[in-house]
N, C-alpha and C positions, 0 to 999 in steps of 0.2 A: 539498674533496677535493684533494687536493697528486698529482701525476700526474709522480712524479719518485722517484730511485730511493734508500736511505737504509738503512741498518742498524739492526736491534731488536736489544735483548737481552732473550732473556724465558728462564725460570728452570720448572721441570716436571718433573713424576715418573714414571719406568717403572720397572717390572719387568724386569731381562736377566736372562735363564736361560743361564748358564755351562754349555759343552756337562757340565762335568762332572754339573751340576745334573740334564741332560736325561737322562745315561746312568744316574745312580741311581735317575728315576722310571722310564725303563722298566724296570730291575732287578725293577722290583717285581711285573711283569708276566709274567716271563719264566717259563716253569716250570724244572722240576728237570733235565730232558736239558737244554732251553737255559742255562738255566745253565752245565751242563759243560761246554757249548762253548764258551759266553762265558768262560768264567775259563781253558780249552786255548789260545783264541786272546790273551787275554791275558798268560799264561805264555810263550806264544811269541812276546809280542811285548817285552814288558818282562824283560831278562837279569837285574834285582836281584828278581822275585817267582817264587816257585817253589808249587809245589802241593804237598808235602810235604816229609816228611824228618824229622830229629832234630837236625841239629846247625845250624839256623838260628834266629834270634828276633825275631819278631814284635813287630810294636810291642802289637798289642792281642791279650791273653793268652787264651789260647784257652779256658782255664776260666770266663774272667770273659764270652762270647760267651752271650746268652738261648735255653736252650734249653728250658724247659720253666714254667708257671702250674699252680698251683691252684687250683681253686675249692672251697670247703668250703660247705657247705650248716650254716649252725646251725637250733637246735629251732624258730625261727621261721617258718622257707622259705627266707629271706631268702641271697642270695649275697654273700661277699666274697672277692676275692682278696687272699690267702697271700703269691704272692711271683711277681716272673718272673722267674725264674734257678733251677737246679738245687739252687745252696748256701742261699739263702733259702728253700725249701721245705722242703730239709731240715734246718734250723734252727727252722722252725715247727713242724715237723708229727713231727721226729725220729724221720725218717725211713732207716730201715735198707738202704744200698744193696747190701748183698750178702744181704740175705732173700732167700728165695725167694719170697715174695708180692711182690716190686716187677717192676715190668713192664720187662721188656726186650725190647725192638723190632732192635737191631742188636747185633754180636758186639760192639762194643764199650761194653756197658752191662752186658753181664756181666764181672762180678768174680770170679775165678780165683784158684788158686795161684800158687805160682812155676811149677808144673810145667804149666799149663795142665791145658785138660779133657778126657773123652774122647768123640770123636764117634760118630759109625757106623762099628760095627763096630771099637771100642775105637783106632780111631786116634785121635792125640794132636790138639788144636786149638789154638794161641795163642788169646789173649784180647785184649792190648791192643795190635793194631798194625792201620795197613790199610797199611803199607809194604812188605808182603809180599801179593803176588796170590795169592789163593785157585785152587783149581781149577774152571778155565771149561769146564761138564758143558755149554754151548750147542756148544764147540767138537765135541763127540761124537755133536752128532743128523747125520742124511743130509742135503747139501744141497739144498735143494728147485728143483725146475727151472720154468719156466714153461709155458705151455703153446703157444708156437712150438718151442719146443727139443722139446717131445716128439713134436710133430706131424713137426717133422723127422727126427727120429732112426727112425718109423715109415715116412718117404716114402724115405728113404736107406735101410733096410733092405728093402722092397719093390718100388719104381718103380726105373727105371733112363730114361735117354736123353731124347727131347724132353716124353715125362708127368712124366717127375721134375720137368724145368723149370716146366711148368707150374702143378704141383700147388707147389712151392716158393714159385710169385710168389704162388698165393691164400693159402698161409698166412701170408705175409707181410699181409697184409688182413685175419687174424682179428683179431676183437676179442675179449677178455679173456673176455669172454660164451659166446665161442665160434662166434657167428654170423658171416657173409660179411659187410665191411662196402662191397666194392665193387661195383657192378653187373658183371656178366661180358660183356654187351655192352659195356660202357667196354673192360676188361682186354681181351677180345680185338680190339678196334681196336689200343689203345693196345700189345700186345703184337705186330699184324699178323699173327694167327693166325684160322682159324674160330671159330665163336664155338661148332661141334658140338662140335671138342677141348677147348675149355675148360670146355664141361657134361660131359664126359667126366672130365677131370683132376679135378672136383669132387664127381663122383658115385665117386672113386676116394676121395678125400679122406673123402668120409661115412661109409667103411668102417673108417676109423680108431678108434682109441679116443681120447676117450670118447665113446658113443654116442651122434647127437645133432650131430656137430662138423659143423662146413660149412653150416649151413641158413642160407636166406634169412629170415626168418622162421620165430615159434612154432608153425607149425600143420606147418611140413616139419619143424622140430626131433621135435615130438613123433611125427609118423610114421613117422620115420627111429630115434626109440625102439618104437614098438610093431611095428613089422617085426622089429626084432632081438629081442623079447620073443615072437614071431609070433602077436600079438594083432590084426594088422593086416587086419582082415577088411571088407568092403564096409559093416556097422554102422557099425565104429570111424572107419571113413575118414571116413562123412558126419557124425559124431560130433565128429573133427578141423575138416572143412570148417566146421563151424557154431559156434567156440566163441563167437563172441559171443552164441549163443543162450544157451548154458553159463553165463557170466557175468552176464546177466540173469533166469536160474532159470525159463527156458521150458521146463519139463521135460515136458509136453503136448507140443509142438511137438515137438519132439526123438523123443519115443518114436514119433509118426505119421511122422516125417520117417526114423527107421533104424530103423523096423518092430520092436518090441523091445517086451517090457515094461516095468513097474517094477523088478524087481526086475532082470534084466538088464541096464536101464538104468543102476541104483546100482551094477551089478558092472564097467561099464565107466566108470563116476564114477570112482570107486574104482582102477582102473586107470591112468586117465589122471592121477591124483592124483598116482601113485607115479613119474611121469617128471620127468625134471631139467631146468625150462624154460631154464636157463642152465648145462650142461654145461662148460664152459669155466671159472668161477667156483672149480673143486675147482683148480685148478692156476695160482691168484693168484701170481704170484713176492713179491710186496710182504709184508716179514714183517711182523707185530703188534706194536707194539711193549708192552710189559706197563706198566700203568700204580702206579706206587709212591707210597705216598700221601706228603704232605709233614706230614702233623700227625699225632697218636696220640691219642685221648680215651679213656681208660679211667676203671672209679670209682676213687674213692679213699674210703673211708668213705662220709660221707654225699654227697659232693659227687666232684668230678674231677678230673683231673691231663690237662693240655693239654702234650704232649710236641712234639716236632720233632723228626722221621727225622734221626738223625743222620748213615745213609747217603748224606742226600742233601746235606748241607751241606758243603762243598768246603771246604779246612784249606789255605786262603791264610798263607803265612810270606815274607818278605824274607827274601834270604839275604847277609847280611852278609861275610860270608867273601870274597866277590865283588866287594864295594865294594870292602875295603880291600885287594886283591890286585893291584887295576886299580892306571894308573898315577896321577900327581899332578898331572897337569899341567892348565890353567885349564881348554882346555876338555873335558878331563874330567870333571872335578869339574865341573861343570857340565850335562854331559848326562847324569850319576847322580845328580843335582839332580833334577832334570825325572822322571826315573824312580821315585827312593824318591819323590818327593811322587805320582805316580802310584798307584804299590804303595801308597803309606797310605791313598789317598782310596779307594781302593779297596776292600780291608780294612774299613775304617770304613763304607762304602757295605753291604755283607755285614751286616755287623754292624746296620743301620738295618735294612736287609729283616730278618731275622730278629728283630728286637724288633717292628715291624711287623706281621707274620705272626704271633705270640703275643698280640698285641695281639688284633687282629683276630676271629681264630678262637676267643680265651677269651667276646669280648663273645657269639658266633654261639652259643657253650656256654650261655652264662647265658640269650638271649634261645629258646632252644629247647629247654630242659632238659626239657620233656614230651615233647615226641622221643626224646632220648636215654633215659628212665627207660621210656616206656610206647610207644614205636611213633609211626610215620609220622599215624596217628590224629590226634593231638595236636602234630603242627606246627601252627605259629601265622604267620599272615603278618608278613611281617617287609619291611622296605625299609634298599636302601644307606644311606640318609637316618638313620634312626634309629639303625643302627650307628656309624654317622660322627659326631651329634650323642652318642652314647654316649662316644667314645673321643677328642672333639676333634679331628677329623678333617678332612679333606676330605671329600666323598661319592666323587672323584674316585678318590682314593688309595684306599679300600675296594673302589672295584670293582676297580682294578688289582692290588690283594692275593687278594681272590677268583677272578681268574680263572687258569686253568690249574693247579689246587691243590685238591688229594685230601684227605679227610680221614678214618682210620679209624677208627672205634668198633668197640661191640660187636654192631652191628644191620646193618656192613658197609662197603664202601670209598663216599665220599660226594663230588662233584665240592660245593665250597664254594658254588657258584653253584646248587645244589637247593635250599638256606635259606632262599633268598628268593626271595616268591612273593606272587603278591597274595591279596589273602581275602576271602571272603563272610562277610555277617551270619547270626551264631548266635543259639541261643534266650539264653544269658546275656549278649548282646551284647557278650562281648570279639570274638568274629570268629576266624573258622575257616582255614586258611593252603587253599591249590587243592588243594597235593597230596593234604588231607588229604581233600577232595571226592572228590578221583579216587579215593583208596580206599576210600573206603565205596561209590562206583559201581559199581568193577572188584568187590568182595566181593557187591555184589547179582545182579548179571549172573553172577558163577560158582556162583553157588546159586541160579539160577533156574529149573534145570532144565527141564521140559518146559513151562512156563507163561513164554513170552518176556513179557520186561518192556517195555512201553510206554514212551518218554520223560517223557508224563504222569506214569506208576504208579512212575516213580521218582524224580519230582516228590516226589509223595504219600509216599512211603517214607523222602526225607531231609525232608523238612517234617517227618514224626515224628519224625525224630534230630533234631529241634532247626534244623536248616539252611535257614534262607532265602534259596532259589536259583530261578533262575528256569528256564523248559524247555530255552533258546537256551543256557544254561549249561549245561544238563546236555547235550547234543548237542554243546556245544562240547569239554566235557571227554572226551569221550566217544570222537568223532572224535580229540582229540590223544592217546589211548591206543592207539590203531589198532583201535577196535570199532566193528563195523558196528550198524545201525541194527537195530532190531525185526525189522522184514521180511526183511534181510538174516541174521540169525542164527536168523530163521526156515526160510530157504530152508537153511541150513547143516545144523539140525538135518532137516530133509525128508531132505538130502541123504547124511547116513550120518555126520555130521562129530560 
């Protein structure tokens, strides 16, 4: 062993991921808003790519971008795909783009006159442009307030002087819910006031709309509703005081504890039913945002047609005009270097997602095609794995194409990531997909009317549909549907539900 210092040469292989590399796998990840954003910030970052227009030209032509597969079914079963691209489809299957049987998903897959078409109420519509903004009917709803602002705008309209203050610091404290989330012993230290005035400013607070607002907890919530409903009788109070008895189906207990019967019992069930345990909740500021799917599967004959929302795929152009208007000097031409190679990889990057994502979603069509023809019944388990060794993939890159990506058919809008599921052993031992489990449970339990089904007895129930499931299974799917157990949808039904 030489104990002295000397220089190797040794020779070995990595993989470098070029940040470019990094930014087109998460592409693939990103949904349809991120998207928009990603290509707004990119448009505002890079002066030669623009997001629209007419008089720029793309390196890669916008017709020749993948926007739609077919799958044809011949007399055998058997699936092949047609084409992925628009023109190849319609070269196979000759296909008529201005029938009125071809499906159209965005305004610009209808095909018009020169004169355009007529919409509601005989106004006139263009057909082939989105360089002109339609009319935005969101700009026309009321805008919605939160529910501090309107707690304010009630305390400014009736308090005035040191209660208004008061009552201003606890709304500052509600939570979305509506409940108090700070102790009033804290607040009136921390404010240097009695701690009488601040139960005072609070109990001014509960007179507020919506009924309910201000409670420490659900048992003052719901009191603070059955007063203003004037249900609020010495029953109902010890009715409020006990609802963990409520939640555990002590309904013995309950009727000796507020001296009541059954049936007055169930009339103040029933009662207490109809109160809003989170009063606060109607006046969310945070809007929804609508979810738009990014694929279209309709039939086609005997087989499908795997489309892509054209609305959502962003019309990336280089604008040329801008190059050569710049000046000439080195390093110019140089940092619009750097930019159009920017703009192209980028463009070309779109272009990979989008073949991707047709990829993808036609294999999810073929491997689920009982699905789409006959119902959720006849999903079949399916894994990344198998779609990925379908389409030469990674497993990696399938899940990133499935996640955050819609899909619509004719049976409803479908997050990509419902297809795959694991699956139980069937009577013909191909294997049954969960969700399809779940539905034949959810279809037992709502036709089981007055005779609750056992976990066992619907053991016994899918064993004769063929399903070999075990009882920990059936209780497991069970619970992930949000049903309670036997006993529990027994006390439901006791209870008037």
């Amino acid at each position: 062993m030489v104990l002295a210092p000397r220089l190797d040469l040794r020779q070995s292989q990595s993989l470098v991921m070029t940040p470019q590399l990094q930014q087109a796998i998460k592409l693939l990840a990103l949904s349809s808003i991120e998207i928009e954003a990603f290509i707004a910030e990119e448009v505002e970052r890079n002066p030669v790519l623009d997001a629209g227009g007419d008089d720029f030209i793309s390196d890669t032509p916008l017709d020749a971008l993948p926007q739609t597969a077919i799958i044809e079914s011949n007399e055998r079963g058997s699936d092949e795909i047609i084409g992925d691209d628009s023109h190849a489809a319609a070269e196979a299957l000759d296909v008529d783009f201005g029938a009125e049987s071809f499906h159209h998903d965005t305004p610009s897959d209808s095909v018009g006159d020169a004169d355009g078409m007529l919409g509601l109420s005989g106004i006139a519509m263009t057909t082939g442009s989105f360089d002109v903004d339609g009319t935005d009917f969101d700009s026309f709803a009321a805008r919605d307030i939160d529910l501090r602002t309107h707690l304010m705008a009630q305390a400014g309209a009736s308090l005035s002087g040191h209660q208004l203050f008061l009552v201003q610091q606890i709304i500052e404290h509600i939570e979305p819910t509506g409940y108090v989330s700070e102790d009033l012993l804290a607040m009136a230290q921390r404010l240097g006031v009695p701690l009488a005035e601040v139960e005072a400013a609070l109990t001014a607070l509960q007179r507020f709309d919506p009924t309910g607002v201000g409670a420490r907890n659900l048992a003052e919530c719901l009191a603070l509703q059955a007063k203003e409903a004037d249900r609020y009788d010495p029953c109902m109070a010890r009715l409020i005081d006990n609802l963990d008895l409520v939640a555990k189906g002590a309904f013995d207990q309950l009727k000796r504890m507020c001296r009541v019967d059954d049936e007055d019992l169930r009339d103040m069930l029933i009662e207490l039913r109809g109160y809003d345990p989170k009063p606060g909740c109607r006046f969310e500021s945070d809007n929804s945002i609508a979810v738009t799917p990014d694929i279209y599967v309709t039939p086609r004959g005997d087989g499908w047609s795997i489309e892509l929302n054209s609305a959502n795929l962003p019309r990336l152009l280089i604008n040329r005009s801008y190059v050569a208007e710049l000046g000439q000097d080195k390093a110019t031409k140089a940092w619009l270097s750097d930019c159009m190679a920017d703009a192209n990889w980028l463009i070309k990057a779109m272009d990979q997602r989008q073949r991707t994502i047709i990829k993808v979603a036609t294999e999810i069509v073929k491997q689920q095609d009982g699905f789409f023809r006959r119902g959720v019944a006849h999903l079949r388990p399916l894994t990344l794995r198998q779609v990925a060794d379908a389409i030469e993939m990674h497993e990696s890159t399938v899940s990133r194409v499935t996640s955050n990506k819609y899909l619509h058919c004719g049976r409803g809008l479908f997050d990509l990531k419902y297809f795959f599921s694991s699956g139980v052993q069937s009577a013909d031992g191909e294997g049954v997909s969960a969700e399809a489990v779940k539905s034949h449970i959810k279809s037992l339990i709502e036709a089981e009317g007055e005779k609750i089904l056992s976990d066992d007895t619907l053991v016994e129930l899918l064993t004769a549909k063929g399903f070999d499931i075990a009882r920990r299974t059936v209780a497991k799917y069970r619970e992930a549907m949000g049903i309670g157990s036997s006993v529990q949808r027994r006390r439901q039904k006791k209870m008037g539900r």
